[in-house]
PQR file with spaces between the fields and no chain letter, atoms N, CA, C, O and H, PARSE charges and radii, in Angstrom:
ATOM       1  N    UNK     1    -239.951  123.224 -199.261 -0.4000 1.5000
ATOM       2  CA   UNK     1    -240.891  122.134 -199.057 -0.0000 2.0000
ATOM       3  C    UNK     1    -240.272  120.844 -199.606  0.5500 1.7000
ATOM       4  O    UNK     1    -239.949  120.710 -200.786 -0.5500 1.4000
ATOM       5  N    UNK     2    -240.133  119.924 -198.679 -0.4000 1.5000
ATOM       6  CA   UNK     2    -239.615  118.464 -199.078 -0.0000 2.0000
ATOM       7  C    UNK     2    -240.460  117.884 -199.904  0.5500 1.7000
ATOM       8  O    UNK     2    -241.586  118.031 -199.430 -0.5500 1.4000
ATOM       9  H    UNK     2    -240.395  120.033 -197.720  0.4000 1.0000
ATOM      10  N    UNK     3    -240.516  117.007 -201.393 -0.4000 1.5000
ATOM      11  CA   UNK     3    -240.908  116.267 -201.820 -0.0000 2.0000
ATOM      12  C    UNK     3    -240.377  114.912 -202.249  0.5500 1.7000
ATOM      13  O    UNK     3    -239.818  114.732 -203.331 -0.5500 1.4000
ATOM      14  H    UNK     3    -239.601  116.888 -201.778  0.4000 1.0000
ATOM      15  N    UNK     4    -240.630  113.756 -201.130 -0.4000 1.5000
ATOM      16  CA   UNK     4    -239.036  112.723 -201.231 -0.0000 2.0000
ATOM      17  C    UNK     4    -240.207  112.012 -202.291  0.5500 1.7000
ATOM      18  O    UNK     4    -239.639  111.317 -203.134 -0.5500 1.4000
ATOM      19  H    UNK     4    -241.084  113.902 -200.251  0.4000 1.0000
ATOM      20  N    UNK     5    -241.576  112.028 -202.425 -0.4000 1.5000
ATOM      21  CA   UNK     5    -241.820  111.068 -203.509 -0.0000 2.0000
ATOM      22  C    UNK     5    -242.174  111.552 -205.024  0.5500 1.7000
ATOM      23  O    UNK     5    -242.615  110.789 -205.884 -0.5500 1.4000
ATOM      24  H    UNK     5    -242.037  112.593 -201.740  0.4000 1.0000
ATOM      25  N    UNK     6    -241.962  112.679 -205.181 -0.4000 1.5000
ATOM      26  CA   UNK     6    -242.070  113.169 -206.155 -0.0000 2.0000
ATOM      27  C    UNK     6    -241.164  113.238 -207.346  0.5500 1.7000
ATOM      28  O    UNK     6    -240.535  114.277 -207.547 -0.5500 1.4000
ATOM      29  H    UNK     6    -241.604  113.298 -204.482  0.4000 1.0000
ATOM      30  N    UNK     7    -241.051  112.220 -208.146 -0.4000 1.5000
ATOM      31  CA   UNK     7    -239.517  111.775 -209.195 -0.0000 2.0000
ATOM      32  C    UNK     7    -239.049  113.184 -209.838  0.5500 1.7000
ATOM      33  O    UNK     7    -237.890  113.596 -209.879 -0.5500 1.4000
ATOM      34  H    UNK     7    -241.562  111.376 -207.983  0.4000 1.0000
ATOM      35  N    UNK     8    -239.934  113.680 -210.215 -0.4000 1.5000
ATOM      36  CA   UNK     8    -239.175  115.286 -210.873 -0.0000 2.0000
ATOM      37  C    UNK     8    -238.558  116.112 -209.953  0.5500 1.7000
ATOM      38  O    UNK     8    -237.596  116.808 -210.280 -0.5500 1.4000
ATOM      39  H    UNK     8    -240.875  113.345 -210.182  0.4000 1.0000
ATOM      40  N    UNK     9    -238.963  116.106 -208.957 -0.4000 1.5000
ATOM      41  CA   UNK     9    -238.172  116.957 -207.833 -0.0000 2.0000
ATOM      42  C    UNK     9    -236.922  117.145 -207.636  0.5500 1.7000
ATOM      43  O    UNK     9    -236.204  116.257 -207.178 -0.5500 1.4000
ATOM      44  H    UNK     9    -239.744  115.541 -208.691  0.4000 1.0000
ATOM      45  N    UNK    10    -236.317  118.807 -208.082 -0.4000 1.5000
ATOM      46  CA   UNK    10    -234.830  118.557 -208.052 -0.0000 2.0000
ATOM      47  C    UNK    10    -234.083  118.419 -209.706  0.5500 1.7000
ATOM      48  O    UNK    10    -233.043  118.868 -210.187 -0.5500 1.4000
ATOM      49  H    UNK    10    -236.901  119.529 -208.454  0.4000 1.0000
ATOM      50  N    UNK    11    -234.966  117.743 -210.133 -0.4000 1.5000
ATOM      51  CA   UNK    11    -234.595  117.563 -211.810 -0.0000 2.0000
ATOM      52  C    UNK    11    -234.995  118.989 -212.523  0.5500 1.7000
ATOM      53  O    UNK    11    -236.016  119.660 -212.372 -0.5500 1.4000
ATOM      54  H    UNK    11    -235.811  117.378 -209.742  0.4000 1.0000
ATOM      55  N    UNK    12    -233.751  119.244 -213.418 -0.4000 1.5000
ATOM      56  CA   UNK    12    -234.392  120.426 -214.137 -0.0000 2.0000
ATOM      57  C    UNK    12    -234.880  119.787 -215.436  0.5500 1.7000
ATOM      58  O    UNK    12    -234.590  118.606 -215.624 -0.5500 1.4000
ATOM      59  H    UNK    12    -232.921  118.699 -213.541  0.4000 1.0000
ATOM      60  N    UNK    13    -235.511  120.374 -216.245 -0.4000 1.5000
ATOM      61  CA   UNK    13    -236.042  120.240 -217.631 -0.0000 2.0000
ATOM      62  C    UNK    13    -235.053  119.521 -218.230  0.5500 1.7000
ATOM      63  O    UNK    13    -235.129  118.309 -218.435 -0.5500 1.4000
ATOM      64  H    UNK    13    -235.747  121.334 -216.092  0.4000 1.0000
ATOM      65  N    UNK    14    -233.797  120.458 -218.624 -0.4000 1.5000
ATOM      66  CA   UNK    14    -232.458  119.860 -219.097 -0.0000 2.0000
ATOM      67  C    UNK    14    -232.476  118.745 -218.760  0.5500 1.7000
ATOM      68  O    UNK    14    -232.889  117.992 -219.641 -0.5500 1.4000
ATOM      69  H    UNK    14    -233.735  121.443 -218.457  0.4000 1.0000
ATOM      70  N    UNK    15    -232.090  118.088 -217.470 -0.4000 1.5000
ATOM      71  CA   UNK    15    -231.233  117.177 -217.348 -0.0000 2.0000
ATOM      72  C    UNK    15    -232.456  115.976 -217.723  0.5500 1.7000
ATOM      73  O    UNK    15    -232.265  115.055 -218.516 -0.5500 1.4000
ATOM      74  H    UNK    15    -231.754  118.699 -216.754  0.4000 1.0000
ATOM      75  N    UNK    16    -233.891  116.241 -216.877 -0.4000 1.5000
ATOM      76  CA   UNK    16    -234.848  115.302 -217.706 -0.0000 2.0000
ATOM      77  C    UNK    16    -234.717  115.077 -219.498  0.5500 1.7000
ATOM      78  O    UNK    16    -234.344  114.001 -219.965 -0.5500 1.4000
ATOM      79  H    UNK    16    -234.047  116.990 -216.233  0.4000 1.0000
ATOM      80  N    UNK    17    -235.024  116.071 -220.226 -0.4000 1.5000
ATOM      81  CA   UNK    17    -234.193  115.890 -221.623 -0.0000 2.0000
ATOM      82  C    UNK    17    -233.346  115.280 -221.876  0.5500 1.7000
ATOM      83  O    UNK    17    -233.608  114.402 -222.698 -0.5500 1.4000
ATOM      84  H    UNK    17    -235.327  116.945 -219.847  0.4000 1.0000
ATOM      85  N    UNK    18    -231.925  115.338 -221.390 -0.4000 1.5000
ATOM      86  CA   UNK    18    -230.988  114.522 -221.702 -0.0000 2.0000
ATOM      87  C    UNK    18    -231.035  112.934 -221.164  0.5500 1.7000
ATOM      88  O    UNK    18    -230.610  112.055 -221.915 -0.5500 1.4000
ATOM      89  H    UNK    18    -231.712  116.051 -220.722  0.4000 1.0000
ATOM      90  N    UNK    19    -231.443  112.672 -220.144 -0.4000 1.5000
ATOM      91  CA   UNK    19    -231.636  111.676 -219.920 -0.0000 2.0000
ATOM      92  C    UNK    19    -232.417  110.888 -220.673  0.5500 1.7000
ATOM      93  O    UNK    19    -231.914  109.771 -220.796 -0.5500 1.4000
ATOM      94  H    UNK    19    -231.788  113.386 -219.535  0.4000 1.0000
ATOM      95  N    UNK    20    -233.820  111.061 -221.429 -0.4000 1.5000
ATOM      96  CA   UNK    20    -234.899  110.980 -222.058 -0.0000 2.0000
ATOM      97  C    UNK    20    -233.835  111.125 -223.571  0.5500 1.7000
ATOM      98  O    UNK    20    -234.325  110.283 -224.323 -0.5500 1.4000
ATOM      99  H    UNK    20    -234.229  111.968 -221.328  0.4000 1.0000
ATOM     100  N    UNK    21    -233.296  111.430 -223.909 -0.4000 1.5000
ATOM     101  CA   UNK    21    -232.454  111.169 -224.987 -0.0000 2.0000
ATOM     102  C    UNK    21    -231.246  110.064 -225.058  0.5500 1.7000
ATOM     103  O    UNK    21    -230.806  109.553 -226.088 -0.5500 1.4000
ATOM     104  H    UNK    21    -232.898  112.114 -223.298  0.4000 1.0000
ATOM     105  N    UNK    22    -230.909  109.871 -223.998 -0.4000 1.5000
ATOM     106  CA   UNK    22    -229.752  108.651 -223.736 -0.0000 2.0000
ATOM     107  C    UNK    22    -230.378  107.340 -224.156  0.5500 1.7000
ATOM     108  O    UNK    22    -229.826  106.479 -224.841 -0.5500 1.4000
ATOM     109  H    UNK    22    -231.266  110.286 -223.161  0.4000 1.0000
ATOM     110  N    UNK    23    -232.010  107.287 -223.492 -0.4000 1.5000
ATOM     111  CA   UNK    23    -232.739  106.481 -223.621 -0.0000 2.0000
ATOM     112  C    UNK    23    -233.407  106.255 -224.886  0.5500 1.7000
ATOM     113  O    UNK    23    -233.385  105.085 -225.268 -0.5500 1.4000
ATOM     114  H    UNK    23    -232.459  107.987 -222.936  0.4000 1.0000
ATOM     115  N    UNK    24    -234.035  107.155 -225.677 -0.4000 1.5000
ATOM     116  CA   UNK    24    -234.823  106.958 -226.772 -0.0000 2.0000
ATOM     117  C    UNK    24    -233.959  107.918 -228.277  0.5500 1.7000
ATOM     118  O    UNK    24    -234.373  107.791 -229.429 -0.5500 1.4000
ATOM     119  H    UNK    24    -234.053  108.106 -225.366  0.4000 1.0000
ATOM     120  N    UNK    25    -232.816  108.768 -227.923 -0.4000 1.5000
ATOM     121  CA   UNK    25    -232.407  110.239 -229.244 -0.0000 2.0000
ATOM     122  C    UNK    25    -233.818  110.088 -229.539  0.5500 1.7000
ATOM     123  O    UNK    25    -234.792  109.416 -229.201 -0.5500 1.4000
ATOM     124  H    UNK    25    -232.479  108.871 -226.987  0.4000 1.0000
ATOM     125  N    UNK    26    -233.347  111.386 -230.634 -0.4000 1.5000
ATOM     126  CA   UNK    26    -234.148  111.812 -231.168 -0.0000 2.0000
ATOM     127  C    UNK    26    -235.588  111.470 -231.884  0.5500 1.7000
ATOM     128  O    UNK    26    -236.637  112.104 -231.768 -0.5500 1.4000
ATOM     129  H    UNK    26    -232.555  111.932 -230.909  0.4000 1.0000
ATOM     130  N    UNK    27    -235.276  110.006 -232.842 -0.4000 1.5000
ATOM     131  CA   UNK    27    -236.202  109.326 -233.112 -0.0000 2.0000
ATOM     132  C    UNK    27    -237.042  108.937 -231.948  0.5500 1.7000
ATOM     133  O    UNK    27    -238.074  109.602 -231.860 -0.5500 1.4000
ATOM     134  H    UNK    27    -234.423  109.492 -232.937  0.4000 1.0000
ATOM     135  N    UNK    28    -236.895  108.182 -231.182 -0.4000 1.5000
ATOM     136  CA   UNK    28    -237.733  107.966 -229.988 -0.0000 2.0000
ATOM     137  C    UNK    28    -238.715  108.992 -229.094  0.5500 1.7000
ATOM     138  O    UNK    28    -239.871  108.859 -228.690 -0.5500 1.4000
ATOM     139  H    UNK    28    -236.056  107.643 -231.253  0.4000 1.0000
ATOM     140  N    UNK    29    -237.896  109.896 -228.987 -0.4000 1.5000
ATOM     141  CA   UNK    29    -238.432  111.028 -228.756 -0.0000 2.0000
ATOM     142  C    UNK    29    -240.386  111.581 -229.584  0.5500 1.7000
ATOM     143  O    UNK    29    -241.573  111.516 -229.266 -0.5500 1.4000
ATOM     144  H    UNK    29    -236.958  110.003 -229.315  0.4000 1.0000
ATOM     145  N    UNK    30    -239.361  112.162 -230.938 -0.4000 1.5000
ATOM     146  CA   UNK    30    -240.656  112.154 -231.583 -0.0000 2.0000
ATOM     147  C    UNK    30    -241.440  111.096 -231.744  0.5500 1.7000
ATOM     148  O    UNK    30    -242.538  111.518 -232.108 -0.5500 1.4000
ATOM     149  H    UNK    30    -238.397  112.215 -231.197  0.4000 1.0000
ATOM     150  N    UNK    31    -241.444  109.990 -231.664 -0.4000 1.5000
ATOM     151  CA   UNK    31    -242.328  108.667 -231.436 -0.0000 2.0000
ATOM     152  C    UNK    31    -243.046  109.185 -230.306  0.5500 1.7000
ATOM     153  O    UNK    31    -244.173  109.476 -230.707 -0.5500 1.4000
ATOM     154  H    UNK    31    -240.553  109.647 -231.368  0.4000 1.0000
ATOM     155  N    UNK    32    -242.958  109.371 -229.404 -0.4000 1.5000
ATOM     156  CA   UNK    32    -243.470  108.973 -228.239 -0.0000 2.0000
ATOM     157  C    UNK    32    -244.638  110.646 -228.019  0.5500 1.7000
ATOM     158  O    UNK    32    -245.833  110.752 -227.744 -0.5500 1.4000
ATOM     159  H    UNK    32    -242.042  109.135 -229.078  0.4000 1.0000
ATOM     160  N    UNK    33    -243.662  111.591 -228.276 -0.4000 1.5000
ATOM     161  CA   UNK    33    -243.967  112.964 -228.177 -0.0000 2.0000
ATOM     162  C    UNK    33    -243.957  113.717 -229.574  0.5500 1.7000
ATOM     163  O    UNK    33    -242.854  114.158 -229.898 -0.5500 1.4000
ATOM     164  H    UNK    33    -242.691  111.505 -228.500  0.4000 1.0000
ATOM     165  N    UNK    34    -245.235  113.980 -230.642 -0.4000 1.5000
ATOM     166  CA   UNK    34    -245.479  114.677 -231.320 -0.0000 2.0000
ATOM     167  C    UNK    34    -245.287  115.924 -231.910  0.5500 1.7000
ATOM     168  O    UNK    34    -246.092  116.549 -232.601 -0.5500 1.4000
ATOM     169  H    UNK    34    -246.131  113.621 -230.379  0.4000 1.0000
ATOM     170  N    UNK    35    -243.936  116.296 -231.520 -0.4000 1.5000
ATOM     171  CA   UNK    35    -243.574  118.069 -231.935 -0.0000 2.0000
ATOM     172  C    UNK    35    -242.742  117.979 -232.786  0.5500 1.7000
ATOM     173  O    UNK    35    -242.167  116.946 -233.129 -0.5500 1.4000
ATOM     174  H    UNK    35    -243.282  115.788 -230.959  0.4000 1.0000
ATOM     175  N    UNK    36    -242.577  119.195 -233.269 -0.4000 1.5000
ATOM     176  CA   UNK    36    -241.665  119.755 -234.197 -0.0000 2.0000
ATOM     177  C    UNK    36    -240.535  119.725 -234.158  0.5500 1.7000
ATOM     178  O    UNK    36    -239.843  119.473 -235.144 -0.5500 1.4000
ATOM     179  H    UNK    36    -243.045  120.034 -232.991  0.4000 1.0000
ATOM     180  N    UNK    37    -239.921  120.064 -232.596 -0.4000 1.5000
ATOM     181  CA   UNK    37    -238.680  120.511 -231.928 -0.0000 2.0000
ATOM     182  C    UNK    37    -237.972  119.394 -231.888  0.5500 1.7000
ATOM     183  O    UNK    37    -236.747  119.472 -231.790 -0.5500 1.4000
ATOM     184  H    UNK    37    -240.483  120.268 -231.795  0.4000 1.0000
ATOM     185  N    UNK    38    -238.729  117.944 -231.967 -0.4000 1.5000
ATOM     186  CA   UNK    38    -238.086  117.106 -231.415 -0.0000 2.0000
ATOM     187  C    UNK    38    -238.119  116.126 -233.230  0.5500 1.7000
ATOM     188  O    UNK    38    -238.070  114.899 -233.319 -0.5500 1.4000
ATOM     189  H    UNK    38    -239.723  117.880 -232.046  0.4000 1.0000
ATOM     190  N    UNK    39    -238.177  116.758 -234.017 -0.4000 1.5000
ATOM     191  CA   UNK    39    -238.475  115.858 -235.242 -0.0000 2.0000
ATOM     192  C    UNK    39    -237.580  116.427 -236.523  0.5500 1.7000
ATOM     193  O    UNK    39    -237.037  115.681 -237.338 -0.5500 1.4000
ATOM     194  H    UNK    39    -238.217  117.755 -233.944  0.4000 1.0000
ATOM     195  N    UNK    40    -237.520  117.904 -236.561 -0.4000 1.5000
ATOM     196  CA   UNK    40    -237.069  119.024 -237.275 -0.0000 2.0000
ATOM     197  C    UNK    40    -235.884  119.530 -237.198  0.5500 1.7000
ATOM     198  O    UNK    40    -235.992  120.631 -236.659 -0.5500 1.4000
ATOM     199  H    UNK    40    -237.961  118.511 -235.899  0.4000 1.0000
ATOM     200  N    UNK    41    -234.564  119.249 -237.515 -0.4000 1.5000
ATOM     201  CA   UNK    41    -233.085  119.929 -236.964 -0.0000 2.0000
ATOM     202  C    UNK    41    -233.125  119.479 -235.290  0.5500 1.7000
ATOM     203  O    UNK    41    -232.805  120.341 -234.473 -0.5500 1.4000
ATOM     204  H    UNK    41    -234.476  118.355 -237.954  0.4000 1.0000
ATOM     205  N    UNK    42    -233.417  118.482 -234.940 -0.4000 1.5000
ATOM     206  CA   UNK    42    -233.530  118.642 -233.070 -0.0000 2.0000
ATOM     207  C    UNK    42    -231.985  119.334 -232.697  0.5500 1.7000
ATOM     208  O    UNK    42    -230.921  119.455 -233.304 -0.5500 1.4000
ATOM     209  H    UNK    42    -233.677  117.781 -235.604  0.4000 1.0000
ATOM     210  N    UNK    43    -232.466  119.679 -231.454 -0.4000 1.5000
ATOM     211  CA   UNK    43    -231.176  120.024 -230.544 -0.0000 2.0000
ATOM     212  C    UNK    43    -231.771  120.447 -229.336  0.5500 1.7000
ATOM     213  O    UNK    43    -232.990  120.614 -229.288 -0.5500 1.4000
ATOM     214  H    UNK    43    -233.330  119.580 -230.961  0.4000 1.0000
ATOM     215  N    UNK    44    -231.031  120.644 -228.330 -0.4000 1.5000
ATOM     216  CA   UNK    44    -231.228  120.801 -226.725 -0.0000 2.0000
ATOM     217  C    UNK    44    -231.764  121.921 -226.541  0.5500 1.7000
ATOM     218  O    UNK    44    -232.796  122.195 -225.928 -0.5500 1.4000
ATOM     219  H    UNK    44    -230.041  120.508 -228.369  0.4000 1.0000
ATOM     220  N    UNK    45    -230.931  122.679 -227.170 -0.4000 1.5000
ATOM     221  CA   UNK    45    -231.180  124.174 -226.537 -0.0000 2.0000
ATOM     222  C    UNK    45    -232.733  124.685 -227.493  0.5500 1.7000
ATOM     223  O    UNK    45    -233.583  125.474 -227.081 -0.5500 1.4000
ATOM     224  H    UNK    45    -230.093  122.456 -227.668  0.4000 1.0000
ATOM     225  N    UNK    46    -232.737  124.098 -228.574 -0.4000 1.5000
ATOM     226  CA   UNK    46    -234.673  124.982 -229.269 -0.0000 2.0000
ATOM     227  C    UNK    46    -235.295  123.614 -228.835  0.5500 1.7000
ATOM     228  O    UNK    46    -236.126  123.249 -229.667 -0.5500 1.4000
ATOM     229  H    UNK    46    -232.046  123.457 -228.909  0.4000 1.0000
ATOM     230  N    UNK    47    -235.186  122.961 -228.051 -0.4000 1.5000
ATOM     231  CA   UNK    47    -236.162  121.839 -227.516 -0.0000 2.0000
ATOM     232  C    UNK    47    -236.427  122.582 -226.118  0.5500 1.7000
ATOM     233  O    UNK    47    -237.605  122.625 -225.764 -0.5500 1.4000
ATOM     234  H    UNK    47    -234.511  123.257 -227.375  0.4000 1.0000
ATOM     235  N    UNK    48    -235.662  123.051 -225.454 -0.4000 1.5000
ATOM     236  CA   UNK    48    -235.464  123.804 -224.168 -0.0000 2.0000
ATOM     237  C    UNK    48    -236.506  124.964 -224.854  0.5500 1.7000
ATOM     238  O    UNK    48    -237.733  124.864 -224.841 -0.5500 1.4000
ATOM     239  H    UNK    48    -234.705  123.016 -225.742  0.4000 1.0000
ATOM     240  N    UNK    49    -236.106  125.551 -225.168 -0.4000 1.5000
ATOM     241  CA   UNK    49    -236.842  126.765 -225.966 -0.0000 2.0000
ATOM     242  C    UNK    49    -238.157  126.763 -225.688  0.5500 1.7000
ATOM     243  O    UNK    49    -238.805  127.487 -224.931 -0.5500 1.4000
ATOM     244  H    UNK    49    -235.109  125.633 -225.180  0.4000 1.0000
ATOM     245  N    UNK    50    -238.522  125.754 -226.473 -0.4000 1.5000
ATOM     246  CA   UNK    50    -240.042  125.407 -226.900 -0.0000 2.0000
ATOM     247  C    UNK    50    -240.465  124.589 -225.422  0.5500 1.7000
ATOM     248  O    UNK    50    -241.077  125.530 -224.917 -0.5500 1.4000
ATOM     249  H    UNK    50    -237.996  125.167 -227.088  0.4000 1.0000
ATOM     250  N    UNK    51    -240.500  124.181 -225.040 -0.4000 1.5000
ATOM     251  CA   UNK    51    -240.730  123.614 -223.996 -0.0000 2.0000
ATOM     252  C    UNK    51    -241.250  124.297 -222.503  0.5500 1.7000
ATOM     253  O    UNK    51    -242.245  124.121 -221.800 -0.5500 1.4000
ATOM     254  H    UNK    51    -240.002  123.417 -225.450  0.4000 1.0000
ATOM     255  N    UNK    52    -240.159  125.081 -222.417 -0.4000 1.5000
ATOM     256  CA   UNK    52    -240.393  126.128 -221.275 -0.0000 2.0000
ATOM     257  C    UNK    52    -241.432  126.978 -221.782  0.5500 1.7000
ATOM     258  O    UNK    52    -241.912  127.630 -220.854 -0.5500 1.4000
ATOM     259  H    UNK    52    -239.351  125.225 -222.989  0.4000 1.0000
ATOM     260  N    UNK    53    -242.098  127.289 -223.150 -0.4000 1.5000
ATOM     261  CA   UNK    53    -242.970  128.091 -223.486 -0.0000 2.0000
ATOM     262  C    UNK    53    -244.417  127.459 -223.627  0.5500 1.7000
ATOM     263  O    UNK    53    -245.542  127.907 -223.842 -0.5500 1.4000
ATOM     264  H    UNK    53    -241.709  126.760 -223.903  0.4000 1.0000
ATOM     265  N    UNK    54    -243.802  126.069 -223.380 -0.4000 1.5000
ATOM     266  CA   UNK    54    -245.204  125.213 -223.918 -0.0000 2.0000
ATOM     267  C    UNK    54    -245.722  124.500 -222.698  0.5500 1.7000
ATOM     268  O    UNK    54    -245.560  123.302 -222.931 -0.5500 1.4000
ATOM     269  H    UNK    54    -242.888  125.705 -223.206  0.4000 1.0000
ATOM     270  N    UNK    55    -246.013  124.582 -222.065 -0.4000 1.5000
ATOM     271  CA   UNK    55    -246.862  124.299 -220.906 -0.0000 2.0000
ATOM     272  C    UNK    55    -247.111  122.532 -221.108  0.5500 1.7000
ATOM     273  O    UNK    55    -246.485  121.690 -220.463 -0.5500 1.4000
ATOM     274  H    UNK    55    -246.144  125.555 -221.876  0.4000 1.0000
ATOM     275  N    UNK    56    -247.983  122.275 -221.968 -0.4000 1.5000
ATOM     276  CA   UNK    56    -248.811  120.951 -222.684 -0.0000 2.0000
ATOM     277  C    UNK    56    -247.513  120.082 -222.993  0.5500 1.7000
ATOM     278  O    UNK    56    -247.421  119.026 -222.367 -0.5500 1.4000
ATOM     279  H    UNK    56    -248.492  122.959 -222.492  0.4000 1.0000
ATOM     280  N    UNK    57    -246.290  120.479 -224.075 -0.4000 1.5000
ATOM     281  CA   UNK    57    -245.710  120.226 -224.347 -0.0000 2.0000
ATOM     282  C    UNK    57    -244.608  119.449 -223.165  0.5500 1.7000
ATOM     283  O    UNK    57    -244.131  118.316 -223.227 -0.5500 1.4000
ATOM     284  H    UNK    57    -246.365  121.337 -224.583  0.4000 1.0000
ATOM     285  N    UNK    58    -244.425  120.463 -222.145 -0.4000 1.5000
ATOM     286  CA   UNK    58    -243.138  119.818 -221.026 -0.0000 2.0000
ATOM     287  C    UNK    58    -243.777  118.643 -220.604  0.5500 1.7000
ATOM     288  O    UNK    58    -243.339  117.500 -220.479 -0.5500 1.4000
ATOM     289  H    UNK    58    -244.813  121.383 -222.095  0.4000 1.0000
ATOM     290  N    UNK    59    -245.241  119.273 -220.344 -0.4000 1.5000
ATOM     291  CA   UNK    59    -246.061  118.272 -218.902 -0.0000 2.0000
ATOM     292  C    UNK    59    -245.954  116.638 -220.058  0.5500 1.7000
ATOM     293  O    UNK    59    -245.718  115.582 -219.471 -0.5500 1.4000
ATOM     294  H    UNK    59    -245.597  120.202 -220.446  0.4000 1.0000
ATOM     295  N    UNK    60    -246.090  116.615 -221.180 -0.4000 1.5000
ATOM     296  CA   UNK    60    -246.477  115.281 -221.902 -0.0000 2.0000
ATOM     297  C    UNK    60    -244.230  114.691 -221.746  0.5500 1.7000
ATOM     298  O    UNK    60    -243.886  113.518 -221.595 -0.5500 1.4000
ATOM     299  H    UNK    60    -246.281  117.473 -221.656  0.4000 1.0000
ATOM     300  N    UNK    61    -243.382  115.691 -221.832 -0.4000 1.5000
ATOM     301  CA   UNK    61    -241.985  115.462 -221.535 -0.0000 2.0000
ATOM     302  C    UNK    61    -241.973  115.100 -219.968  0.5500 1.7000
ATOM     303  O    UNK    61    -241.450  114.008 -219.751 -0.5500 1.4000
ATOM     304  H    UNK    61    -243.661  116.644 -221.955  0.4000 1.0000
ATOM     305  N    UNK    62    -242.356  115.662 -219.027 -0.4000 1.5000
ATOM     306  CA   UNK    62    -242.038  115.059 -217.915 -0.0000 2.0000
ATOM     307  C    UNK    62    -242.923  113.708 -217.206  0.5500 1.7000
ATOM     308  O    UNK    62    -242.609  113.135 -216.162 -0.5500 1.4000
ATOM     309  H    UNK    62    -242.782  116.550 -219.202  0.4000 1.0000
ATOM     310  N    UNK    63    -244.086  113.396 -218.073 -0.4000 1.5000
ATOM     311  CA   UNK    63    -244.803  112.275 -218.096 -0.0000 2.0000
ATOM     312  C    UNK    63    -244.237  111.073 -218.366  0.5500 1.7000
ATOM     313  O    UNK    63    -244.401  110.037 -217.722 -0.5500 1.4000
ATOM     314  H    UNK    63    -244.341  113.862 -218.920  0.4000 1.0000
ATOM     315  N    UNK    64    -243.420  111.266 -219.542 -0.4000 1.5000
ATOM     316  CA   UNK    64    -242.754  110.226 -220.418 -0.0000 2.0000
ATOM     317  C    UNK    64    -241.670  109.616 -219.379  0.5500 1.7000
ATOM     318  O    UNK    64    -241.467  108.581 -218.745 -0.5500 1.4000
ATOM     319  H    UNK    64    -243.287  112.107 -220.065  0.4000 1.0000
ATOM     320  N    UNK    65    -241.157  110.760 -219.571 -0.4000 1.5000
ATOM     321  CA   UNK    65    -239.911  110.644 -217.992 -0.0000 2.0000
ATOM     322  C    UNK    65    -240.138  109.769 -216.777  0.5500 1.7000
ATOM     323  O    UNK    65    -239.457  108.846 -216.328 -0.5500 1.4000
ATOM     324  H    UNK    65    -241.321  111.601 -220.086  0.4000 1.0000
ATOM     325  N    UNK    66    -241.092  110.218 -216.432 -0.4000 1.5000
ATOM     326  CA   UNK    66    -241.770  109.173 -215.150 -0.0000 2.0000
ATOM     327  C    UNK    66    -242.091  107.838 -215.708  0.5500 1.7000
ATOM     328  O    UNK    66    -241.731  106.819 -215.118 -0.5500 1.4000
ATOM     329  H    UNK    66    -241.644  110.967 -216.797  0.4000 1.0000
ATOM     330  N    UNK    67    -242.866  107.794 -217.009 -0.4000 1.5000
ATOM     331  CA   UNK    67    -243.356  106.282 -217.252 -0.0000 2.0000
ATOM     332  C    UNK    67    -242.076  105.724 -217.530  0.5500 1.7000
ATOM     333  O    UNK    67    -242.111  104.508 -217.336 -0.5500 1.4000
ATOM     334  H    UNK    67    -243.159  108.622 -217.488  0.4000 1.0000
ATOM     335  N    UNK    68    -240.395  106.330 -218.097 -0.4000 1.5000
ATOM     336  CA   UNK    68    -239.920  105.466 -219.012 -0.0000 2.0000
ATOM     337  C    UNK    68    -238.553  104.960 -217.264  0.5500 1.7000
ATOM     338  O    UNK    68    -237.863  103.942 -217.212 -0.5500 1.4000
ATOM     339  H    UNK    68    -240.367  107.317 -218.255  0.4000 1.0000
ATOM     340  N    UNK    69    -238.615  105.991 -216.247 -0.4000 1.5000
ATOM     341  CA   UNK    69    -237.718  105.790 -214.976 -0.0000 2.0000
ATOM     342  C    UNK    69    -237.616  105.866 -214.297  0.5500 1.7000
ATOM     343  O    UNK    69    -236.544  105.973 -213.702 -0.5500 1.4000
ATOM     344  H    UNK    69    -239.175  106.818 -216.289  0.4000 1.0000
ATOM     345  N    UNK    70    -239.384  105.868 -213.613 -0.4000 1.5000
ATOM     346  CA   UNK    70    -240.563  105.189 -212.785 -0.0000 2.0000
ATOM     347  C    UNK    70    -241.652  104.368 -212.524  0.5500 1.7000
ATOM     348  O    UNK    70    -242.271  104.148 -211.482 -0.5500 1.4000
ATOM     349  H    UNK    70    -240.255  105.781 -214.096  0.4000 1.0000
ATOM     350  N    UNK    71    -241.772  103.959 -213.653 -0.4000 1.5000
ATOM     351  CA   UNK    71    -242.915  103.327 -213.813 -0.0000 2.0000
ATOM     352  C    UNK    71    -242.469  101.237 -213.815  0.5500 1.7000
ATOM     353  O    UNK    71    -241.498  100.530 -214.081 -0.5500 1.4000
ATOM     354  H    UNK    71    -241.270  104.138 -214.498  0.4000 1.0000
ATOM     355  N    UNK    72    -243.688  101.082 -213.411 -0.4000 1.5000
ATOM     356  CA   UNK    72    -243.340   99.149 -212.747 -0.0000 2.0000
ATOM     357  C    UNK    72    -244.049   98.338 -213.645  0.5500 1.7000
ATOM     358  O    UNK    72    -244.641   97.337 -213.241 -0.5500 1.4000
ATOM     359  H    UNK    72    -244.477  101.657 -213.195  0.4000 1.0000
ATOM     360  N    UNK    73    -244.046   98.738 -215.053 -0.4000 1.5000
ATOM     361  CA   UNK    73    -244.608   98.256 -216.296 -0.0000 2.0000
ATOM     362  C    UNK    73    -243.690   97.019 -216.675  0.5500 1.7000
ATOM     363  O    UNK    73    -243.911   96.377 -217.702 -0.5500 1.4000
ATOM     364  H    UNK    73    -243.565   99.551 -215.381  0.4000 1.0000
């Protein structure tokens, strides 16, 4: 199923993460998004971790994503 307007489409978690880190590391991160993973020893792979398990958690990560390299603010 084609989704040409849908910005996550095609993007995995990862690469949204890293990108979302180029832009804000770590500090920014937890600013924006309230967890542990991202405040505590961060790193990719137990941010990945937690993320894929956390439902609430990705959806508020792939939100950010859209407002911070989609959005016409």
């Amino acid at each position: 199923m084609s989704q040409p307007n849908n910005p996550l489409h095609g993007k995995t978690l990862q690469s949204i993460l890293e990108e979302l880190l180029v832009r804000y590391r770590w500090d920014g991160l937890a600013y924006h998004i309230d967890i542990k993973c991202f405040k505590e020893n961060p790193s990719i792979k137990s941010s990945l971790t937690f993320l894929r398990k956390t439902e609430w958690a990705r959806k508020k990560v792939e939100e950010l994503y859209i407002e911070a390299f989609y959005s016409n603010k």
